[in-house]
Every structure is written in C-alpha cells, then in structure tokens.
DSSP file (Angstrom, degrees, kcal/mol; ACC not computed):
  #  RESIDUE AA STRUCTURE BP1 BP2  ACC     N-H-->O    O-->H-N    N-H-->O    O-->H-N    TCO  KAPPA ALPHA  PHI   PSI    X-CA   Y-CA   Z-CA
    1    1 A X              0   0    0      0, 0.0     2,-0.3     0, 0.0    30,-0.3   0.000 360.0 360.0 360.0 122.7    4.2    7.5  -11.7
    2    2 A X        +     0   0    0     28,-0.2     2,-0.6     2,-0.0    28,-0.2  -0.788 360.0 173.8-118.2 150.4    2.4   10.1  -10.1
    3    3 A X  E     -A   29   0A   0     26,-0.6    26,-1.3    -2,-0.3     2,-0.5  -0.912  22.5-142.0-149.8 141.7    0.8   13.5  -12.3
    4    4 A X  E     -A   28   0A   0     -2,-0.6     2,-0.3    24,-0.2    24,-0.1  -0.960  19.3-134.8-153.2 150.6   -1.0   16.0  -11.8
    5    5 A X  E     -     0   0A   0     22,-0.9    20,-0.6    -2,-0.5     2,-0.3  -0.714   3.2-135.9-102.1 139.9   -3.3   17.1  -14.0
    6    6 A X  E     -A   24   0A   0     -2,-0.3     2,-0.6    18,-0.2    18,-0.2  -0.735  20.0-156.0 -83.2 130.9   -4.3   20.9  -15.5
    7    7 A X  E     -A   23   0A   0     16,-1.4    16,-1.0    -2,-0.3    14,-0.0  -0.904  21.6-118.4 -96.6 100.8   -8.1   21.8  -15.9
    8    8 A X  E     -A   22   0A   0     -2,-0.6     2,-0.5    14,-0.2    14,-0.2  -0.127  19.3-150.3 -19.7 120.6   -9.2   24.3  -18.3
    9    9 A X  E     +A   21   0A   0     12,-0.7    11,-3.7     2,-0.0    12,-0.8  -0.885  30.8 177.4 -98.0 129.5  -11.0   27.1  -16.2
   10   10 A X        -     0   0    0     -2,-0.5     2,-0.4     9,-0.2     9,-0.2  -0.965  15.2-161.9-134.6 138.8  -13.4   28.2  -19.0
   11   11 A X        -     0   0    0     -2,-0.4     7,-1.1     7,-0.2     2,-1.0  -0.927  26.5-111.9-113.5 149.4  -16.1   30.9  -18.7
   12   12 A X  B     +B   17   0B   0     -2,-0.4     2,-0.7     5,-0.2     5,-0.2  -0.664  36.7 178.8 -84.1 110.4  -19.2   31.5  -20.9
   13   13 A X  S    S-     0   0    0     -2,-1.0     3,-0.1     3,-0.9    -1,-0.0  -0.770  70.3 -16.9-114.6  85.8  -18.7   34.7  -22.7
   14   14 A X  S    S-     0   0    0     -2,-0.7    -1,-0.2     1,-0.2     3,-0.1   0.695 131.2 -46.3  70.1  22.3  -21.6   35.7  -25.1
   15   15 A X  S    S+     0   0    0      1,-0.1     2,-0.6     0, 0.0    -1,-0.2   0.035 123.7 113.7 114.2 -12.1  -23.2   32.2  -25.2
   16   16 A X        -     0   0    0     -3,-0.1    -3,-0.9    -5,-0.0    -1,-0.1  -0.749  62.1-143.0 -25.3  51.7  -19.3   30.9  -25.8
   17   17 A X  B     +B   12   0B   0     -2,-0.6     2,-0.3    -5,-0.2    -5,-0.2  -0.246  28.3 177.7 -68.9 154.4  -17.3   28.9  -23.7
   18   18 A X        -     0   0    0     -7,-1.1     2,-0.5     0, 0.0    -7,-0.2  -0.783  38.4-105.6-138.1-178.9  -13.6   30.3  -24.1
   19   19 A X        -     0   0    0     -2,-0.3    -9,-0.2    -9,-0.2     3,-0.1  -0.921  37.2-179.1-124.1 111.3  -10.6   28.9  -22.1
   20   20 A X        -     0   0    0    -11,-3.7     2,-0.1    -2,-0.5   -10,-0.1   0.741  52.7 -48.7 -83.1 -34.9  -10.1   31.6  -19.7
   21   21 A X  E     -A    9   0A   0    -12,-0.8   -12,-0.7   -14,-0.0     2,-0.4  -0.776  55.6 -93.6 173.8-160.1   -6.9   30.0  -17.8
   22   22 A X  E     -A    8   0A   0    -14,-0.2     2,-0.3    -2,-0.1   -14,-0.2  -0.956  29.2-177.0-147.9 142.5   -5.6   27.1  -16.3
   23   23 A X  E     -A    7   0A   0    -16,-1.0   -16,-1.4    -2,-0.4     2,-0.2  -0.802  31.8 -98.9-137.1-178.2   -5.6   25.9  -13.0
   24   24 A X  E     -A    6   0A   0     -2,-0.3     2,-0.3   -18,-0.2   -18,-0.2  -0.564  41.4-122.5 -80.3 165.8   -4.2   22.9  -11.0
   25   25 A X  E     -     0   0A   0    -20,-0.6   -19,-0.1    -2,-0.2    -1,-0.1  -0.709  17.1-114.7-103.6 176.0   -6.5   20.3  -10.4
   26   26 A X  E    S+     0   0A   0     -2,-0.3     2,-0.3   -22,-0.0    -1,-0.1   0.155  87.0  38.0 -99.4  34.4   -7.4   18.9   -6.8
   27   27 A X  E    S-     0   0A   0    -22,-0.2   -22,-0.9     2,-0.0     2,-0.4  -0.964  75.1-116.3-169.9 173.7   -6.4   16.0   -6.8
   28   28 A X  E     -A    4   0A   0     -2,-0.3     2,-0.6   -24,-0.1   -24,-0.2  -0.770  20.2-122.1-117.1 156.1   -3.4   13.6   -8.1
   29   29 A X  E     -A    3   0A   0    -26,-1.3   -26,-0.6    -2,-0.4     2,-0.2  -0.728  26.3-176.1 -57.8  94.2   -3.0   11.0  -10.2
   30   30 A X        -     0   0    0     -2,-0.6     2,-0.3   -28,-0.2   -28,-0.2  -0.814   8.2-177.3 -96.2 150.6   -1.6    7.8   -8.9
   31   31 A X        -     0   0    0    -30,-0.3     2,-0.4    -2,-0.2    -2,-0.0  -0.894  20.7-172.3-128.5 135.4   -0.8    4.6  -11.1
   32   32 A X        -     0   0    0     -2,-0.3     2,-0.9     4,-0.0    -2,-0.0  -0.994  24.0-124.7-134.6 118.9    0.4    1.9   -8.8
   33   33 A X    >>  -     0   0    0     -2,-0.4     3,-1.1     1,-0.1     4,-0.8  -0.632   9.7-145.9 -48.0  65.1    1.7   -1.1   -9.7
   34   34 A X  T 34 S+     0   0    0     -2,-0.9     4,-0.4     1,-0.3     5,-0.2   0.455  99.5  47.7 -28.7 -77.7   -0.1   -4.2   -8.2
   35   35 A X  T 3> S+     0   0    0      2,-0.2     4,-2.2     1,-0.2    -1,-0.3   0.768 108.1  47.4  44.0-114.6    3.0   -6.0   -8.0
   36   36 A X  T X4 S+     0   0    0     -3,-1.1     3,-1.1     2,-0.2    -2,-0.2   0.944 112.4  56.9 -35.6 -71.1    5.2   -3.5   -6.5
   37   37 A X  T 3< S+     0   0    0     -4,-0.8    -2,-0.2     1,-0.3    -3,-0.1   0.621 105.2  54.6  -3.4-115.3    2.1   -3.0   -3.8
   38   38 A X  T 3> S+     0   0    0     -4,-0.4     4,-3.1     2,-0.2     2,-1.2   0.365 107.1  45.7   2.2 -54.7    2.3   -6.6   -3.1
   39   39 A X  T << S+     0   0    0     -4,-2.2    -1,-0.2    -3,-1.1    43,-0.0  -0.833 107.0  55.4 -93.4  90.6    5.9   -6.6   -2.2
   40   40 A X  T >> S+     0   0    0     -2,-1.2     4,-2.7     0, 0.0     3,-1.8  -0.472 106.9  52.9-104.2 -62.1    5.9   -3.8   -0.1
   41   41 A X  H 3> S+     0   0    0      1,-0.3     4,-2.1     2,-0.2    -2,-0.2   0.913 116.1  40.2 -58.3 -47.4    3.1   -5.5    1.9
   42   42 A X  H 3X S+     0   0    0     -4,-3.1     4,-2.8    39,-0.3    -1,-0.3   0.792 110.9  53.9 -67.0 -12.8    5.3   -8.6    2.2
   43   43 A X  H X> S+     0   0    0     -3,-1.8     4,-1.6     2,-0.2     3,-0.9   0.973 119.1  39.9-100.6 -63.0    8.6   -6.7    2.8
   44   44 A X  H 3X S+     0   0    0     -4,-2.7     4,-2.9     1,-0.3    -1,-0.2   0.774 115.1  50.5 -61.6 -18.3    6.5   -4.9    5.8
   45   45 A X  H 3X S+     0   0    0     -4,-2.1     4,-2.6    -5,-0.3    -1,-0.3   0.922 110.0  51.0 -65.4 -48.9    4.9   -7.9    6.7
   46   46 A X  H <X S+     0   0    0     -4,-2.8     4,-5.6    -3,-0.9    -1,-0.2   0.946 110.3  48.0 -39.9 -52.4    8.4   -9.6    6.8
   47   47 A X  H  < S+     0   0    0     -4,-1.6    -1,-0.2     2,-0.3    -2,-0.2   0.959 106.7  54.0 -73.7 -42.5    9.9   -7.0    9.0
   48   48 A X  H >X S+     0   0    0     -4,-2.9     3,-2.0     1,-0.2     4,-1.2   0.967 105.8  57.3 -48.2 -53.2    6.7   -7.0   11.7
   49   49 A X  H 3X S+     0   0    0     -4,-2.6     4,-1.4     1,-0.3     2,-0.4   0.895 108.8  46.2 -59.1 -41.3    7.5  -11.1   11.9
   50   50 A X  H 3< S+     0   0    0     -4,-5.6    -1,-0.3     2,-0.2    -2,-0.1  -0.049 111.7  55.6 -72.4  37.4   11.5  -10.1   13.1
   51   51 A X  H <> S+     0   0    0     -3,-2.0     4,-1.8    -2,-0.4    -2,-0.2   0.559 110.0  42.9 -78.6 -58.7    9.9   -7.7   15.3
   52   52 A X  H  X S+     0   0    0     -4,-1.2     4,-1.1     2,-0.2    19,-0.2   0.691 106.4  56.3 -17.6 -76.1    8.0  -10.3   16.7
   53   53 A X  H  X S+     0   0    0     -4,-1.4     4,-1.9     2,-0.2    -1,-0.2   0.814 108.5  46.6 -30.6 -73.9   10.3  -12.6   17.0
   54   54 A X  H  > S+     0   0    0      1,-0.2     4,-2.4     2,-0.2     5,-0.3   0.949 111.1  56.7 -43.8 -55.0   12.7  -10.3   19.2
   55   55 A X  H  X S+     0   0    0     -4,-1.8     4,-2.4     1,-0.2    -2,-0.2   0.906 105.6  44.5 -33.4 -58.2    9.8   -9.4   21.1
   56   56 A X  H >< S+     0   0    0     -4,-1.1     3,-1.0     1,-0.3    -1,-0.2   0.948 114.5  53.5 -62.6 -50.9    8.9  -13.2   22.1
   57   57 A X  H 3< S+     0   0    0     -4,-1.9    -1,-0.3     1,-0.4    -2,-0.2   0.856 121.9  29.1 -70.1 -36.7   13.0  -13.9   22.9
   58   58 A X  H 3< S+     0   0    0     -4,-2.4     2,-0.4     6,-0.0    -1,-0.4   0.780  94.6 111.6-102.0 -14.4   13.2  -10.6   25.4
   59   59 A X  S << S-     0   0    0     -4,-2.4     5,-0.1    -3,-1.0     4,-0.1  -0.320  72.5-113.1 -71.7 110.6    9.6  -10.9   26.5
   60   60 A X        -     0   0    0     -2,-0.4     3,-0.4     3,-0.1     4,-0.1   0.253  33.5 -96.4 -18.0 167.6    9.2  -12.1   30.6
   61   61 A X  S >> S+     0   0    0      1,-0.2     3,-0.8     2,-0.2     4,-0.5   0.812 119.8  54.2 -81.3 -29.0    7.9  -15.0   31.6
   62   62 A X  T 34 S+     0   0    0      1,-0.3    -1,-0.2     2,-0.1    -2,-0.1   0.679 116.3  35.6 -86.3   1.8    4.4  -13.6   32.2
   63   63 A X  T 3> S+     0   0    0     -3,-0.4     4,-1.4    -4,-0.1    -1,-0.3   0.215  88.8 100.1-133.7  31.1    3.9  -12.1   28.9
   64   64 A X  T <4 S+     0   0    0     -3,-0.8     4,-0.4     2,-0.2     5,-0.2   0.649  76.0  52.0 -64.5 -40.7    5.7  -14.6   27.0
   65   65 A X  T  X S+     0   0    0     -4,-0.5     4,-0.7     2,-0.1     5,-0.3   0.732 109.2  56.8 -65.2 -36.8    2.5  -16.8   25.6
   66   66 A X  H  > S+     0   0    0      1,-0.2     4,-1.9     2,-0.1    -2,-0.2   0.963 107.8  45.7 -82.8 -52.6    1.1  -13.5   24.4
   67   67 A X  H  X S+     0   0    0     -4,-1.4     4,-1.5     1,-0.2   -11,-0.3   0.559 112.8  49.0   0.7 -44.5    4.4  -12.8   22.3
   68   68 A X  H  > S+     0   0    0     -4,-0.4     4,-1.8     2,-0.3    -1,-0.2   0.870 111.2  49.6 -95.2 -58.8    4.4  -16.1   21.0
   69   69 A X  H  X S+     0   0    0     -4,-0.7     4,-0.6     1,-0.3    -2,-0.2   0.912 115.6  44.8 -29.3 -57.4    0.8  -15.8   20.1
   70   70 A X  H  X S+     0   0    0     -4,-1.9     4,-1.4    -5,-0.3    -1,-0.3   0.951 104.6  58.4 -57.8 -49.7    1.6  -12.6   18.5
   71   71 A X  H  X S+     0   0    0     -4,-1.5     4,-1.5   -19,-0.2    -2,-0.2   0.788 108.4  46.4 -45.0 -53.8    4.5  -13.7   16.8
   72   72 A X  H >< S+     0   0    0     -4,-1.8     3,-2.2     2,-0.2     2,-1.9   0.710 114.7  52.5 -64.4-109.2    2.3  -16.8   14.7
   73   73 A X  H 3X S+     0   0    0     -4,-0.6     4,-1.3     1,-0.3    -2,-0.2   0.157 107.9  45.6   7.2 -52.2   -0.2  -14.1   14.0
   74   74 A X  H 3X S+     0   0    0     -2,-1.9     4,-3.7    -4,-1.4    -1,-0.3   0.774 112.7  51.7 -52.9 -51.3    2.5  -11.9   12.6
   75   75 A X  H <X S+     0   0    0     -3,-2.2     4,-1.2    -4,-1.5    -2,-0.2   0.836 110.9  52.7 -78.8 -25.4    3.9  -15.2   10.5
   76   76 A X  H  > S+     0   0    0      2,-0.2     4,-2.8    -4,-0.2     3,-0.3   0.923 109.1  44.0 -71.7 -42.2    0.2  -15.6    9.2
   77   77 A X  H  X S+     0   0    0     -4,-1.3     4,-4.1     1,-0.2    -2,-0.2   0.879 109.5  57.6 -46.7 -49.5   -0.2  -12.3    8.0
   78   78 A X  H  X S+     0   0    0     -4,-3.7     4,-1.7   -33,-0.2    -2,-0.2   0.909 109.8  45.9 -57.4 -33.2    3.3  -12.7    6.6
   79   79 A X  H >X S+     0   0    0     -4,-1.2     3,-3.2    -3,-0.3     4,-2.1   0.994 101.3  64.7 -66.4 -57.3    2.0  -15.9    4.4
   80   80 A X  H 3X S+     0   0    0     -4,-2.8     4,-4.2     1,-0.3    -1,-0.2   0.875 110.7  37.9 -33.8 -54.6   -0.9  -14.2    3.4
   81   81 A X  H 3X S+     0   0    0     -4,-4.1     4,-2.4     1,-0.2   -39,-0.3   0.864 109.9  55.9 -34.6 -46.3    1.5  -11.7    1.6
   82   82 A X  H <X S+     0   0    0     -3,-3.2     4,-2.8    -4,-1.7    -1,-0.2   0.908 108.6  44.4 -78.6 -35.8    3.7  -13.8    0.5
   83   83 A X  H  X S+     0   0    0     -4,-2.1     4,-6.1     2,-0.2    -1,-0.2   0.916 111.9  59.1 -46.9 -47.4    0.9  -16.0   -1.3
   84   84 A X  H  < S+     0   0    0     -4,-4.2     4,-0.5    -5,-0.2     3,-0.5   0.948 106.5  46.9 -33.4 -82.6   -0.5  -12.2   -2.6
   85   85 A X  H >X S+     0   0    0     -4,-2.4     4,-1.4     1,-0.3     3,-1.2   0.796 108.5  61.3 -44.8 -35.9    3.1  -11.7   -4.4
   86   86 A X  H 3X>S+     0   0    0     -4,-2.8     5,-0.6     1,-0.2     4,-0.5   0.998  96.3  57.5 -50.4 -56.1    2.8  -15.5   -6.0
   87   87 A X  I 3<>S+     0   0    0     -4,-6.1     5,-1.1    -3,-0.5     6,-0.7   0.620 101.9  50.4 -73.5   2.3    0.0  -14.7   -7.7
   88   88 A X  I X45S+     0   0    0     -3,-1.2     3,-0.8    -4,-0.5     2,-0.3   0.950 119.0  49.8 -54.0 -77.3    1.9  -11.7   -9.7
   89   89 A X  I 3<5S+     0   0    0     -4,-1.4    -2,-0.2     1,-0.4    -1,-0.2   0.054 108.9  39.0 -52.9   1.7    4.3  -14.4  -10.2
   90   90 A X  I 3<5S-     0   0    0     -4,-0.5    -1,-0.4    -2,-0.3    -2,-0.2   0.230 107.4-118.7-149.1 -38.1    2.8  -17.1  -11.4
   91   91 A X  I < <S+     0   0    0     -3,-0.8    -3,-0.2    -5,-0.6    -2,-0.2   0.599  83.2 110.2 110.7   3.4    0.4  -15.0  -13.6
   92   92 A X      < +     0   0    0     -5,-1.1    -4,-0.2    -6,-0.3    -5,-0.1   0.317  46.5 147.5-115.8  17.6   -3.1  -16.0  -12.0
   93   93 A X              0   0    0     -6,-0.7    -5,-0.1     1,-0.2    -9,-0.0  -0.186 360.0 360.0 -55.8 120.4   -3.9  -12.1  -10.1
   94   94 A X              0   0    0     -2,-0.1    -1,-0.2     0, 0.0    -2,-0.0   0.676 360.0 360.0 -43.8 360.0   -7.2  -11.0   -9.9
C-alpha cells in the first residue's frame, strides 16, 4: 500500500506557529510485505534458471561449460529463494 503523506507548512506569526498550508511531502510511503518480497525474488529467480537452461541447450560447444556453470549458479540462487519463501511459511522469519 503505498501513501503519500501531507506536511503542515506552518510559519511563526507573532511568536505563534499557525498552519499556513499544506504541501506534499518528498517522499512516499512504502509498506511491503516480506512475504510477497520473497516470492517475487523466487518467481524472478525461477525465471533466470529457464533462461539458463535455454541458454546451456543452444549454447556452442566452446561456451558450453560456461552455460552450464552459469545455469547451477542460477539454480543456487534459485534455492536460496526458495528457502527465503519457507521461512514465511513455516513461520520462523527473521
């Protein structure tokens, strides 16, 4: 849910503050959902590992060990996620 918030612009008027106006403020409110996060990082994570993947299968024979390489790299990252998104699930998030 994202906000943005209004600031009182107030001036001191005979030793006073009064409320002069209102203005926007500079900057927004985000509240983001640890969760949600989490699965976004796996769903991109996911999608880099089929990326991969394609890559290694069309990739030449001379750049075909760096593909593959990449590809596990890609699938480690993806675990890492996936482990993140457990611990929502499971209850036990930092």
């Amino acid at each position: 849910m994202r906000r943005i918030g209004l600031l009182a612009e107030t001036a001191l008027i005979a030793g006073k503050a009064q409320i002069v106006g209102k203005v926007e403020s500079m900057f927004v409110v985000d509240r983001i959902d640890p969760r949600a996060q989490a699965l976004e990082i796996w769903r991109d994570a996911e999608d880099i590992v089929s990326m991969r993947w394609d890559a290694f299968l069309n990739a030449e024979p001379e750049i075909r060990r760096w593909a593959f390489v990449s590809y596990v790299a890609a699938l480690d990252a993806e675990e890492a996620a996936a482990a993140e998104l457990a611990s929502f699930s499971l209850g036990i998030a930092a």
